[in-house]
Backbone as JSON, one array per atom type, in Angstrom:
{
  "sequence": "XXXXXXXXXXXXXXXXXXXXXXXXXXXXXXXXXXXXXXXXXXXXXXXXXXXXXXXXXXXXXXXXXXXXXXXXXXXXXXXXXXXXXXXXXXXXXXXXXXXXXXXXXXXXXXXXXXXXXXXXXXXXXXXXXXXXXXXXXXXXXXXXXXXXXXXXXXXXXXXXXXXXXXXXXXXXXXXXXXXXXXXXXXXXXXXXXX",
  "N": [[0.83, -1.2, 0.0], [0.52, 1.91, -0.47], [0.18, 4.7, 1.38], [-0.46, 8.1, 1.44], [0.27, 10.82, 3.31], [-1.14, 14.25, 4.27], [-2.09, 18.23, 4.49], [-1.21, 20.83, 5.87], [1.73, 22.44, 6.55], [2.97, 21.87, 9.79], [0.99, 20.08, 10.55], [1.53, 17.36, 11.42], [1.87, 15.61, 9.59], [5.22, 13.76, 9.32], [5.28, 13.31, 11.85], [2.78, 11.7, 12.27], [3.14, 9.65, 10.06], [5.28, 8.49, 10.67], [5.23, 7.89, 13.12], [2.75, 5.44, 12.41], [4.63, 4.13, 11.02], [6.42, 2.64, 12.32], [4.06, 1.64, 14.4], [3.06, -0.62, 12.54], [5.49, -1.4, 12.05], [5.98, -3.27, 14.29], [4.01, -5.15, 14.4], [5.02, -6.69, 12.77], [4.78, -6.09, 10.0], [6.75, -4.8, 6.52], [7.41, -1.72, 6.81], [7.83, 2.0, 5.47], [8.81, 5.57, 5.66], [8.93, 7.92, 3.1], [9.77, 11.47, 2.19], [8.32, 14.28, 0.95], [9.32, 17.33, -0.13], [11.64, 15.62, -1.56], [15.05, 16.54, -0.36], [17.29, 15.77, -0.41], [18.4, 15.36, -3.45], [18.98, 16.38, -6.31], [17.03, 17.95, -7.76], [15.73, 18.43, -5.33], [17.18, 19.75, -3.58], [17.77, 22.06, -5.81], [14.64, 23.0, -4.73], [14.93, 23.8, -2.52], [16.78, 25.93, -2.18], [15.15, 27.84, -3.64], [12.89, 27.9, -1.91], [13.88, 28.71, 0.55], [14.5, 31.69, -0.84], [16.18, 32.01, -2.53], [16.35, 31.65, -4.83], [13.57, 32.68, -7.52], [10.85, 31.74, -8.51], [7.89, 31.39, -10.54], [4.61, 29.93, -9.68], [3.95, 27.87, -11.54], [6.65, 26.85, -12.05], [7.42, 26.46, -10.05], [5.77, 24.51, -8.75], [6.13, 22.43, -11.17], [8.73, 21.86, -10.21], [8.46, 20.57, -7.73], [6.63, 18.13, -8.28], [8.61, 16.91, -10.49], [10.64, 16.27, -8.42], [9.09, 14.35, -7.14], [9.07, 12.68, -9.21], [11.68, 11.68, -9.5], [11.84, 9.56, -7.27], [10.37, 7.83, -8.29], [11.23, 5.34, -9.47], [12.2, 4.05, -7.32], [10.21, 3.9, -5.23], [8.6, 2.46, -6.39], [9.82, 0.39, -6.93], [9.73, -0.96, -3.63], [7.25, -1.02, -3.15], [6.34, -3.51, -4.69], [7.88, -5.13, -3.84], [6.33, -5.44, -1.1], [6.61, -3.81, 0.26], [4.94, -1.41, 3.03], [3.97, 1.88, 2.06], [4.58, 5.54, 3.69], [3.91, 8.27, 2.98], [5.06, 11.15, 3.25], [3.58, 14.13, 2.3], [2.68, 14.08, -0.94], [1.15, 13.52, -4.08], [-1.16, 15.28, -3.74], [-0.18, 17.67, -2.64], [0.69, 18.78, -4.39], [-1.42, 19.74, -5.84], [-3.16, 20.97, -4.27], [-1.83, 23.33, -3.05], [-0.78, 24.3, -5.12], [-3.25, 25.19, -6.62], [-4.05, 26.95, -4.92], [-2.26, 28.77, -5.57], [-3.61, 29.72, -8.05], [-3.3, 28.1, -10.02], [-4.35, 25.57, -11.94], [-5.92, 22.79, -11.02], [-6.89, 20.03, -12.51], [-4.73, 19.95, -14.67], [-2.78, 19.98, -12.8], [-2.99, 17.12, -11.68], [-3.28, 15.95, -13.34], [-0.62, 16.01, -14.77], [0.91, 14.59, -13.44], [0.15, 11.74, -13.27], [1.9, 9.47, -13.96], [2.98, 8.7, -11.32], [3.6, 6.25, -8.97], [-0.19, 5.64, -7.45], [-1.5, 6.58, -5.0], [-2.92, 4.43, -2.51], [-4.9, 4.96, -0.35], [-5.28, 8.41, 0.8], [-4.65, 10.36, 3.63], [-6.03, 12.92, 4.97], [-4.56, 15.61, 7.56], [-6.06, 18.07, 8.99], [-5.56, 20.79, 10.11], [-6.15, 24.63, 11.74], [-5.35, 27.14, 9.88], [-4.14, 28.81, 11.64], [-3.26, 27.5, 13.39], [-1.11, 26.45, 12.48], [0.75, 28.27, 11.98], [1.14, 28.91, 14.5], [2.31, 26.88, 15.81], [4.89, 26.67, 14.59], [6.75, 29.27, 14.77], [9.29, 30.14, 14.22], [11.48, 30.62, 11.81], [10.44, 30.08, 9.4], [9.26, 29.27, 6.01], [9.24, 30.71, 2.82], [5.71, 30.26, 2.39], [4.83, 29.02, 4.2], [5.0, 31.33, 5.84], [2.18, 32.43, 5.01], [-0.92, 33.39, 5.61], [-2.93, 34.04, 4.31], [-2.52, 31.94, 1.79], [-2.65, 29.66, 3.2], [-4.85, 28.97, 3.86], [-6.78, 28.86, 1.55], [-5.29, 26.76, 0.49], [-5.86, 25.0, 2.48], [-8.59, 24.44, 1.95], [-8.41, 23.71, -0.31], [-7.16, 21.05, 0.1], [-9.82, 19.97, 1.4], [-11.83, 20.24, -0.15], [-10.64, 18.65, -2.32], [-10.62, 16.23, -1.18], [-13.12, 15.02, -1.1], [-12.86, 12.97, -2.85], [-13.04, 9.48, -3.83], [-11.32, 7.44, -1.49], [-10.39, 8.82, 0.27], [-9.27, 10.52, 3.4], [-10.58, 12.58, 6.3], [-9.04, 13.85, 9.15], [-8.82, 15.32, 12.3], [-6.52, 17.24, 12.84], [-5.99, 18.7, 15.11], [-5.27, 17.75, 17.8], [-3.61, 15.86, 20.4], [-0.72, 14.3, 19.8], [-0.91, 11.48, 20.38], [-3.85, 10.94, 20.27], [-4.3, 11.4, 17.59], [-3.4, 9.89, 16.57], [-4.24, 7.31, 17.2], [-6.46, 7.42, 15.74], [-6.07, 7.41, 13.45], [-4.82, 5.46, 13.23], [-7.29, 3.63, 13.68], [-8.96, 4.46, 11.25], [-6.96, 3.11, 9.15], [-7.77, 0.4, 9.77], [-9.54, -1.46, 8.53], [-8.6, -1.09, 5.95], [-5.76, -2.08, 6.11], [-6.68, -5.06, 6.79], [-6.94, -5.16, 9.53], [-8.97, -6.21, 12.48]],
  "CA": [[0.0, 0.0, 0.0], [0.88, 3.62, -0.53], [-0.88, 5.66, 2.19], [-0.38, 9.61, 1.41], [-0.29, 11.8, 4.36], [-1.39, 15.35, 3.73], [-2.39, 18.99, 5.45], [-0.89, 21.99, 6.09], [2.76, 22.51, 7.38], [2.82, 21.49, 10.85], [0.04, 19.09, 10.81], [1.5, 16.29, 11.99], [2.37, 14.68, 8.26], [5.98, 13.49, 9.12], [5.22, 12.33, 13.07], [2.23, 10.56, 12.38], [3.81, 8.66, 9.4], [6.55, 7.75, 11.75], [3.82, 6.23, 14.51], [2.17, 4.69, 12.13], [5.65, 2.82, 10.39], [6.73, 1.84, 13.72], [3.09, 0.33, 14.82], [3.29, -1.72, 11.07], [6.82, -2.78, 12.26], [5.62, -3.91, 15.5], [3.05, -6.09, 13.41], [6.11, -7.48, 11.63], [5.14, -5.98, 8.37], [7.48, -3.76, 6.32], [6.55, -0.41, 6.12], [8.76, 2.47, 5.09], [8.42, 6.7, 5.3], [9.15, 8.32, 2.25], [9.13, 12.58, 3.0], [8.51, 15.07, 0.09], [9.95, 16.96, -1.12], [12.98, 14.91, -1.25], [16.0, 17.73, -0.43], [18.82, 15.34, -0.93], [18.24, 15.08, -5.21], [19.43, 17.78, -7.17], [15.64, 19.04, -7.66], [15.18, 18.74, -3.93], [18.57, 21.53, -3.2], [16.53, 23.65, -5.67], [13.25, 23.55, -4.14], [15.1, 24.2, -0.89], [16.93, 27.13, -2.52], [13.55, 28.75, -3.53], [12.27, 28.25, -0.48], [15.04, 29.92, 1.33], [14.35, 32.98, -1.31], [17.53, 32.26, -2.93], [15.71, 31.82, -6.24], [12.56, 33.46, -7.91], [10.17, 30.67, -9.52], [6.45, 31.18, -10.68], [4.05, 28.95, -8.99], [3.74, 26.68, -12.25], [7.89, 26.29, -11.96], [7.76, 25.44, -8.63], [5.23, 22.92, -8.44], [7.13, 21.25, -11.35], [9.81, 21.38, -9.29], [7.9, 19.09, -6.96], [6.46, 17.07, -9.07], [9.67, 16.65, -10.61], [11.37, 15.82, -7.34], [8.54, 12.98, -6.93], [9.28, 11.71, -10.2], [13.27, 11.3, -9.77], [12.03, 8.71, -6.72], [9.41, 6.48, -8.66], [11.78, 3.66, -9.35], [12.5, 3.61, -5.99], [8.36, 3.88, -4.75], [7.77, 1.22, -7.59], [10.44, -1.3, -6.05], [9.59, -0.88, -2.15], [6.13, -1.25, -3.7], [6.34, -4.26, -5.32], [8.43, -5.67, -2.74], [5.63, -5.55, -0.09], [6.44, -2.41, 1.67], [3.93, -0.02, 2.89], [4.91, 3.18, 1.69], [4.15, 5.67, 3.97], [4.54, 9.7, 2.09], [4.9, 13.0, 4.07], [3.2, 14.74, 0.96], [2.73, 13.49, -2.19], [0.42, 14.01, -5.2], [-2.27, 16.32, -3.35], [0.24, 18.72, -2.13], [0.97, 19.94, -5.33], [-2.06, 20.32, -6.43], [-3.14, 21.99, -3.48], [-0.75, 24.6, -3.17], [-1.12, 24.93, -6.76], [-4.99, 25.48, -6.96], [-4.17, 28.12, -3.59], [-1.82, 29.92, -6.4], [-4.51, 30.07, -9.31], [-3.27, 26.52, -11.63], [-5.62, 24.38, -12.73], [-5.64, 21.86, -10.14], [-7.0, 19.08, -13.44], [-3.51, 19.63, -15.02], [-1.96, 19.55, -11.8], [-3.56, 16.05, -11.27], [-2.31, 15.06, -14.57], [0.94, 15.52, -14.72], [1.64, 13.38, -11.88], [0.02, 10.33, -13.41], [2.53, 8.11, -14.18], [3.3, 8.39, -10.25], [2.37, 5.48, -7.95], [-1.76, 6.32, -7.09], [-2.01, 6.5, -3.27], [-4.46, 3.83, -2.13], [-5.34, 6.0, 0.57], [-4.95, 10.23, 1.28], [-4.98, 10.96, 4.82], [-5.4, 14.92, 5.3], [-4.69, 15.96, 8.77], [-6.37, 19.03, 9.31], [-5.75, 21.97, 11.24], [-6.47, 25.62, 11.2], [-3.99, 27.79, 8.97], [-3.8, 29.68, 12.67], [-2.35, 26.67, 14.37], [0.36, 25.9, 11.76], [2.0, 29.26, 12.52], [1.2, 28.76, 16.07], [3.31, 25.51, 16.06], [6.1, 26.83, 14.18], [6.84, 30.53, 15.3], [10.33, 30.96, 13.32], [12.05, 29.79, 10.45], [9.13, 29.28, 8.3], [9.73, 29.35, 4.42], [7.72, 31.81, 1.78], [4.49, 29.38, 1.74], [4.22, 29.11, 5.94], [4.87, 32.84, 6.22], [1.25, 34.01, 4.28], [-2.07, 32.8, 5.72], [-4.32, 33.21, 2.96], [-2.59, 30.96, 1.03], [-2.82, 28.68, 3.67], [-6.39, 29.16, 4.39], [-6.8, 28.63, 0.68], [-4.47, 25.29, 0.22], [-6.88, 23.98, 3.07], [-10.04, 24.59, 0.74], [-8.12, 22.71, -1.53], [-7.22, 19.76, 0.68], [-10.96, 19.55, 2.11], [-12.21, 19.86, -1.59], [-10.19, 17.18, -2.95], [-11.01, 15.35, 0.28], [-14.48, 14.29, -1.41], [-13.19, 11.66, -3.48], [-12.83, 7.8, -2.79], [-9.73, 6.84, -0.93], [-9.69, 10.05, 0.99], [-10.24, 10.62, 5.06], [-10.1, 13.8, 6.81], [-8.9, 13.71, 10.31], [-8.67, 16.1, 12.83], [-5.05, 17.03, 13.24], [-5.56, 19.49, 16.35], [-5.61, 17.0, 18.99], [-2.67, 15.91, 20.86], [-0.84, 13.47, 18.64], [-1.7, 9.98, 20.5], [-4.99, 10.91, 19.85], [-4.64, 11.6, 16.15], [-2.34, 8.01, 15.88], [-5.59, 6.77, 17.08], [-7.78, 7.83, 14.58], [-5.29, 7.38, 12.3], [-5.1, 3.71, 12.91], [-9.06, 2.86, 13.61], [-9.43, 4.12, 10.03], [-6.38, 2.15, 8.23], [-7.71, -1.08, 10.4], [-9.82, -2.24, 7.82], [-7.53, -1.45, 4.57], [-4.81, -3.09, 6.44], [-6.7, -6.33, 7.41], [-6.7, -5.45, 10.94], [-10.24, -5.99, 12.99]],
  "C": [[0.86, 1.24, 0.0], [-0.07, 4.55, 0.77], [-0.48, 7.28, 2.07], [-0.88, 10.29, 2.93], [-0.1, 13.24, 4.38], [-1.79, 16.49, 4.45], [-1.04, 19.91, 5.35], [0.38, 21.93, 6.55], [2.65, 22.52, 8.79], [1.77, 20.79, 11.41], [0.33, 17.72, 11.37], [1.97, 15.19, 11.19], [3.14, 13.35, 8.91], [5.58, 12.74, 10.56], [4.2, 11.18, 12.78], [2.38, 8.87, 10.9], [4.58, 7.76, 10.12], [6.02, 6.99, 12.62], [3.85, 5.0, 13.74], [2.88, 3.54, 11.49], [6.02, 2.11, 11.2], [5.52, 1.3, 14.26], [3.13, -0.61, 13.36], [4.52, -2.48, 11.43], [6.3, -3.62, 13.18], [5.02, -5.11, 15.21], [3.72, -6.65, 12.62], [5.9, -7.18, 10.39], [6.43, -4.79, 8.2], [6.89, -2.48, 6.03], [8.28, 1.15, 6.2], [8.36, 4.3, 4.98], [9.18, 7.41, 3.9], [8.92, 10.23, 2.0], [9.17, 13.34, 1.28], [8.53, 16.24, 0.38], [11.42, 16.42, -0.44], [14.58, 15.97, -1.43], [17.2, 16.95, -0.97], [18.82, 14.93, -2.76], [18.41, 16.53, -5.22], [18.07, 18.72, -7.1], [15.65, 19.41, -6.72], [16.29, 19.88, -3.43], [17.83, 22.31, -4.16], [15.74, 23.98, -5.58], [13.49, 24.23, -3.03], [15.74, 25.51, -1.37], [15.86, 28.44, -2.71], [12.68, 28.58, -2.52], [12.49, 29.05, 0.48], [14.99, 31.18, 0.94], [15.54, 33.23, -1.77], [17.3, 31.99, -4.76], [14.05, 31.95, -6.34], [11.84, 32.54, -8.86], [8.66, 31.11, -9.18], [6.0, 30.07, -10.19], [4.04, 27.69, -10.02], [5.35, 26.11, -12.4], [8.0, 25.58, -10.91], [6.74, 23.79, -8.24], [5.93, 21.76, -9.78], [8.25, 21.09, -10.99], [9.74, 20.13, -8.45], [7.65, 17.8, -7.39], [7.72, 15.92, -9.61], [10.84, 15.63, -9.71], [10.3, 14.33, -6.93], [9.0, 12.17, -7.88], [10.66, 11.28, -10.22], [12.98, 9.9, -8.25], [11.12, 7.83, -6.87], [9.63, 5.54, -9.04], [11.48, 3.0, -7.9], [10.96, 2.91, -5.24], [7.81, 2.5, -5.66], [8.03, -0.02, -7.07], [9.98, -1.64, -5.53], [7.76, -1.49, -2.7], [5.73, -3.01, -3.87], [7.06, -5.55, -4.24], [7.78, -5.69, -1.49], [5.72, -4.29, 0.91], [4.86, -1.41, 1.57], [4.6, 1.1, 2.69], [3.78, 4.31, 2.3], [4.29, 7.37, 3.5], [3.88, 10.64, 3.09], [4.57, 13.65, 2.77], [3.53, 13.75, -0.05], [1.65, 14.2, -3.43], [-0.61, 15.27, -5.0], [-1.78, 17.19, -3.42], [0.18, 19.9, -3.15], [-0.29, 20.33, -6.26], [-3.08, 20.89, -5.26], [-3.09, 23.7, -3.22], [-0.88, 25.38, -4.47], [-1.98, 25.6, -7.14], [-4.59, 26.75, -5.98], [-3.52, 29.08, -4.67], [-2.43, 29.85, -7.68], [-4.01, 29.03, -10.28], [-4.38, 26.0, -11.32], [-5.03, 23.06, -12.2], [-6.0, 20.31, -11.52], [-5.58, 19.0, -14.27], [-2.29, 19.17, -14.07], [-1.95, 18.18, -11.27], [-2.86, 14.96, -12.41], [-0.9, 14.95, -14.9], [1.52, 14.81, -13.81], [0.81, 12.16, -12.15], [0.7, 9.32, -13.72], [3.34, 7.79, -12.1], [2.35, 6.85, -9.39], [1.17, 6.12, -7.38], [-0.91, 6.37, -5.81], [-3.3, 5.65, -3.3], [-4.83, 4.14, -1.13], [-4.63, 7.24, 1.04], [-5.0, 9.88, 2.38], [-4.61, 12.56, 4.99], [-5.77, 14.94, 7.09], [-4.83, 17.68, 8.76], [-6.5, 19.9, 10.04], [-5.93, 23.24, 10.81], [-4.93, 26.41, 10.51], [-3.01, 28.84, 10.18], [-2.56, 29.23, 13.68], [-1.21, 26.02, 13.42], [1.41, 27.01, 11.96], [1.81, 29.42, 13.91], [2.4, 27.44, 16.67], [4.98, 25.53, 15.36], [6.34, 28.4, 13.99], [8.2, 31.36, 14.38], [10.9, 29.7, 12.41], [11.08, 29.19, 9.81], [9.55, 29.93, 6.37], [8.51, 30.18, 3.93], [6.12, 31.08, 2.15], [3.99, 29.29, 3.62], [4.07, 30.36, 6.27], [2.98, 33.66, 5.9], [-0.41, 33.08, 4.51], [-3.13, 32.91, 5.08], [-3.92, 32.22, 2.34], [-2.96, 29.63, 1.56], [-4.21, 28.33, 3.71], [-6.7, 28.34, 2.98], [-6.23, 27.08, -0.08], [-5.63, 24.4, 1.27], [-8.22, 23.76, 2.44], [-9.14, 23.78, 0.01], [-8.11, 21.29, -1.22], [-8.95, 19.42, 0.96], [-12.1, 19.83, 0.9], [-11.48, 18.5, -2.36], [-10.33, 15.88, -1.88], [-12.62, 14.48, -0.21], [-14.38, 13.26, -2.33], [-13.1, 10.57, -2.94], [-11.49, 7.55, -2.54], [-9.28, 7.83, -0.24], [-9.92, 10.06, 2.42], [-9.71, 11.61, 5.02], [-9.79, 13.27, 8.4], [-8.43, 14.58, 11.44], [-7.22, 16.33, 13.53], [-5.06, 17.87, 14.21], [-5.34, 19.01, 17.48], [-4.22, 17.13, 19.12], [-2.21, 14.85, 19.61], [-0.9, 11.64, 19.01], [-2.94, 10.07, 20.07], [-5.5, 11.16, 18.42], [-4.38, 10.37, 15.83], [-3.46, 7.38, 16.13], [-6.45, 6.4, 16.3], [-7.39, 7.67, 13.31], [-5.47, 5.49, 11.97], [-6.66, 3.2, 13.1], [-9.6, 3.25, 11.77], [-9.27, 3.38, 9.07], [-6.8, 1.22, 9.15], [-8.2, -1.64, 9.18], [-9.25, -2.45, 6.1], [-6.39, -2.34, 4.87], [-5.34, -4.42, 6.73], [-6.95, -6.61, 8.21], [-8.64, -5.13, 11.53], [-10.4, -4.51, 13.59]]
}
């Protein structure tokens, strides 16, 4: 399985991936986090450059930046794949069309160019307010955490694309045992588990 985990900067993405690979180990399966964007690939130093404000990219450069940076690790996602791992993604396909739709693209092209990526057989968006993502991270925030409409706006996007099949929403304000919770009573029955 692929599980996508999605939401706002400081939602909880990257910890509750991490729970949830370590309860899958525990359970003796393999499971594996996978974080986007990936900084150590050439793309990923210049997404992190334009993030830093050390280069000047239109919103349709930068999300193929991302994109981009997914697509230089879809051997890899294909293997681990194929090889039984769960693959567990700090962002993935939504993000960028998200973010994208928050800066005026056409979230249907944004959807398409990322089809030859592994689907996600399940989104998880962890949702919080755009108030409590700069409440949880106070300094050193990059162009895109700094400007709360967009955020406000990227969450309309997540909780719009949230209405198709294979999606949950889940309330990412809680503490975060209580999100790993909710996190796992939903994957019980995709995983197998009563």
């Amino acid at each position: 399985m692929l599980i996508a985990f999605e939401g706002l900067d400081q939602s909880g993405k990257e910890t509750q991936a991490q729970l949830l690979r370590d309860r899958l180990k525990a359970e003796g399966r393999k499971a594996r986090v996978v974080s986007f964007p990936d900084y150590g690939t050439s793309i990923g130093e210049e997404i992190l450059r334009a993030l830093g404000g050390e280069r000047e990219y239109g919103p349709e450069v930068m999300q193929l930046l991302y994109i981009a940076n997914r697509y230089e690790r879809r051997g890899d996602l294909e293997r681990w794949l194929q090889a039984g791992v769960t693959l567990l993604c700090d962002r993935y396909i939504a993000s960028s069309v998200a973010y994208g739709e928050a800066q005026g693209l056409d979230p249907q092209w944004l959807t398409a160019v990322q089809t030859y990526l592994p689907p996600p057989d399940l989104t998880v968006v962890l949702d919080i307010a755009p108030e409590t993502a700069v409440r949880r991270k106070a300094t050193e925030r990059d162009r895109y955490e700094r400007d709360l409409e967009l955020l406000t706006r990227v969450r309309e996007s997540y909780l719009r694309q949230a209405g198709q099949p294979g999606w949950v929403v889940i309330d990412g304000e809680g503490p975060k045992d209580q999100v790993s919770d909710a996190i796992a009573a939903v994957l019980a029955p995709a995983l197998g588990q009563p």
